[in-house]
C-alpha positions as CSV (number, residue, x, y, z in Angstrom):
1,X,53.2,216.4,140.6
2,X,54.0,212.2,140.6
3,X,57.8,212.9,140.3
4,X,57.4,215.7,143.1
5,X,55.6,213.4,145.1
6,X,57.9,210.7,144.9
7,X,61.0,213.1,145.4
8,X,59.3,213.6,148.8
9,X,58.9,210.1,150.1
10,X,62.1,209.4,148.6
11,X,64.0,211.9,150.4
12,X,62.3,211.5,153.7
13,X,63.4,207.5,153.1
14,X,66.7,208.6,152.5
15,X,66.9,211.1,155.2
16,X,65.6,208.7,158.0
17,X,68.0,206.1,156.9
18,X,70.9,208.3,156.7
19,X,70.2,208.9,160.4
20,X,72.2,206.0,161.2
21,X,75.4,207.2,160.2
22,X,77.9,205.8,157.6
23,X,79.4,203.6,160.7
24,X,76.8,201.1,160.6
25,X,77.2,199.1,156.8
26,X,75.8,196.1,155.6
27,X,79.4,193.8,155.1
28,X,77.7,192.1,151.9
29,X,75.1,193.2,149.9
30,X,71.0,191.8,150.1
31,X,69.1,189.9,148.3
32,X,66.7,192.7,147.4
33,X,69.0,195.1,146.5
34,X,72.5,194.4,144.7
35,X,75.5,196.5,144.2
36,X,77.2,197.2,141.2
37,X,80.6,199.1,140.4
38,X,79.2,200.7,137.3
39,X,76.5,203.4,136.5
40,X,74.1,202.0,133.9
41,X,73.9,203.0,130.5
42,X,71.3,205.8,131.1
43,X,72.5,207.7,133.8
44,X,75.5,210.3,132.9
45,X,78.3,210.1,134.7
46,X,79.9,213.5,136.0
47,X,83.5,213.3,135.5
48,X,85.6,213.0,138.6
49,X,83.4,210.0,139.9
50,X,85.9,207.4,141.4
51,X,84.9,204.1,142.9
52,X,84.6,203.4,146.5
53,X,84.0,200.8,148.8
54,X,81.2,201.8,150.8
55,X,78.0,200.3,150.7
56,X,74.7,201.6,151.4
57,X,73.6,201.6,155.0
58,X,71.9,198.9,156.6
59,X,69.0,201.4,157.7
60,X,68.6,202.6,154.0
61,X,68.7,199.2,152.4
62,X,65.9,198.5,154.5
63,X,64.2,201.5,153.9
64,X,64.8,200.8,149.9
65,X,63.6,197.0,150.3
66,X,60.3,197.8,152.0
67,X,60.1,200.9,149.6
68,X,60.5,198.3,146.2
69,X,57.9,195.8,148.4
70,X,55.1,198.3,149.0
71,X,55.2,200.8,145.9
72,X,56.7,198.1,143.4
73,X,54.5,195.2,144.5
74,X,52.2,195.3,141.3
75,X,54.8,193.5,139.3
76,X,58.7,192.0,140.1
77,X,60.7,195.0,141.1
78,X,64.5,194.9,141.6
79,X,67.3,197.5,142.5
80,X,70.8,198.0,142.8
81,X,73.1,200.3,144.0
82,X,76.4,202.2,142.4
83,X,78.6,204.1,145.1
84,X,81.4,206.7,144.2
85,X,83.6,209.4,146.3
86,X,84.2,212.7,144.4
87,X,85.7,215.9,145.4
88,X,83.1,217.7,143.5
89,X,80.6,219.7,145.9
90,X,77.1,219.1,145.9
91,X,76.4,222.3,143.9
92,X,78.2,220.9,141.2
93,X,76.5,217.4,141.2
94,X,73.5,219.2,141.2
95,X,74.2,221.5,138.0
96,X,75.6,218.4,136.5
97,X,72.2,216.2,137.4
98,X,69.5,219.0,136.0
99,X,66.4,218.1,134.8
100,X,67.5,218.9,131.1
101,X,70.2,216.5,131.1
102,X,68.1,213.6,132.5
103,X,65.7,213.9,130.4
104,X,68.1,213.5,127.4
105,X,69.4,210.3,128.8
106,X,65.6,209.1,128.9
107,X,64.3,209.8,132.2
108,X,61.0,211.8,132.7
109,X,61.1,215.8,132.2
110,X,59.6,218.1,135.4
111,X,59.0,221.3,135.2
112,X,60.6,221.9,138.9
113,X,63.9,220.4,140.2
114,X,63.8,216.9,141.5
115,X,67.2,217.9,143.3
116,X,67.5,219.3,147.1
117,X,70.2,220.7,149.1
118,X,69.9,219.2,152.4
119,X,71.1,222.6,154.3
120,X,67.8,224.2,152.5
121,X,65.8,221.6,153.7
122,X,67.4,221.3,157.7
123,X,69.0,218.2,157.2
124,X,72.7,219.1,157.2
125,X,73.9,215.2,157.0
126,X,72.7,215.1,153.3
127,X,74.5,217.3,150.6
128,X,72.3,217.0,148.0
129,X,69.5,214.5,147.0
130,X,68.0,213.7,143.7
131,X,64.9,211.9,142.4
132,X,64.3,211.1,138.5
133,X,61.7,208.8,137.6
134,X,61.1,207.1,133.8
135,X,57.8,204.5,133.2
136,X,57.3,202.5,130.2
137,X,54.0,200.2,129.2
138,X,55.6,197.0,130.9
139,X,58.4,198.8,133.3
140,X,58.8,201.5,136.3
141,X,62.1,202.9,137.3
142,X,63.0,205.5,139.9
143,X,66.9,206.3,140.5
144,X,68.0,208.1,143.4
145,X,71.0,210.6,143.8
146,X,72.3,210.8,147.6
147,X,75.4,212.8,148.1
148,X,76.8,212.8,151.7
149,X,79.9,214.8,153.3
150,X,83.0,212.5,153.5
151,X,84.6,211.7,156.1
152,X,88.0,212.9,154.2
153,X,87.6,216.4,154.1
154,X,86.5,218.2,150.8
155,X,85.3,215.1,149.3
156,X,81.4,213.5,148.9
157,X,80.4,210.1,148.9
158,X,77.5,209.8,145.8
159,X,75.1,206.6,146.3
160,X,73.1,206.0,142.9
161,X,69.7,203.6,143.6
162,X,67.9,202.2,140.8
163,X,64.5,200.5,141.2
164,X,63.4,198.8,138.4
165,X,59.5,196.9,138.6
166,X,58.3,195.0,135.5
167,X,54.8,195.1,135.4
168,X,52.2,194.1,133.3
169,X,49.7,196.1,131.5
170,X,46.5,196.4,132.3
171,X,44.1,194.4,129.8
């Protein structure tokens, strides 16, 4: 029910930020949130992933900052952000990106998919969206899967957000 719950207010984040369009980028980067070329070491990467040089969205940075200020805010969050272009569709990323799969590379199981179409859900802008979620006794981390239409026909543009909060335990 937490990962569900967190899915939601990360996809309406993600939906109201992509609302904006692709045309309106951030030129360099924010303090808050950084961007990185790489996945990280826990999050598979689906072959066919190449590099691009979009960066998130101004709206959705700011969406993602106040997001890491108000849920994050017991402890000293962080998050960065990977972007790739792929001709896969966003069926594909989405049997590539199950449940199963995450939760061998470490990130909480759910019993339901933490991955939606944005057709099924009436927001056509979004191809797919995915939420996975791990917590440890001094750290929280929630990544986020947003796959977009391309503006070059038959290919996706796949933004990966990691949110990282250390926090400390509870005496």
């Amino acid at each position: 029910m937490k990962i569900r719950r967190l899915a939601i207010i990360l996809a309406s984040l993600a939906a109201a930020s992509l609302a904006c369009g692709l045309g309106n980028l951030l030129p360099g980067g924010s303090e808050g949130l950084t961007t990185t070329s790489e996945l990280w070491a826990d999050v598979p990467r689906v072959e066919g992933l190449d590099g691009s040089d979009l960066e998130l969205p101004l709206a959705a940075r700011v969406f993602m900052e106040a997001w890491m200020s108000a849920v994050l805010s017991g402890g000293t969050g962080n998050g960065s952000v990977a972007v790739f272009n792929t001709q896969k569709t966003a069926a594909e990323l989405q049997s590539f990106y199950t449940n199963e799969r995450m939760t061998s590379s470490g990130w909480q199981s759910s019993e339901e998919s933490t991955c939606f179409s944005g057709s099924e859900q009436g927001i056509a802008e979004i191809g797919l969206f995915c939420a996975f979620v791990k917590e440890a006794a001094t750290q929280q981390t929630g990544l986020m899967l947003i796959a977009i239409p391309s503006e070059q026909q038959g290919r996706m543009e796949v933004f990966f957000v990691r949110l990282e909060n250390l926090v400390t335990p509870a005496p």
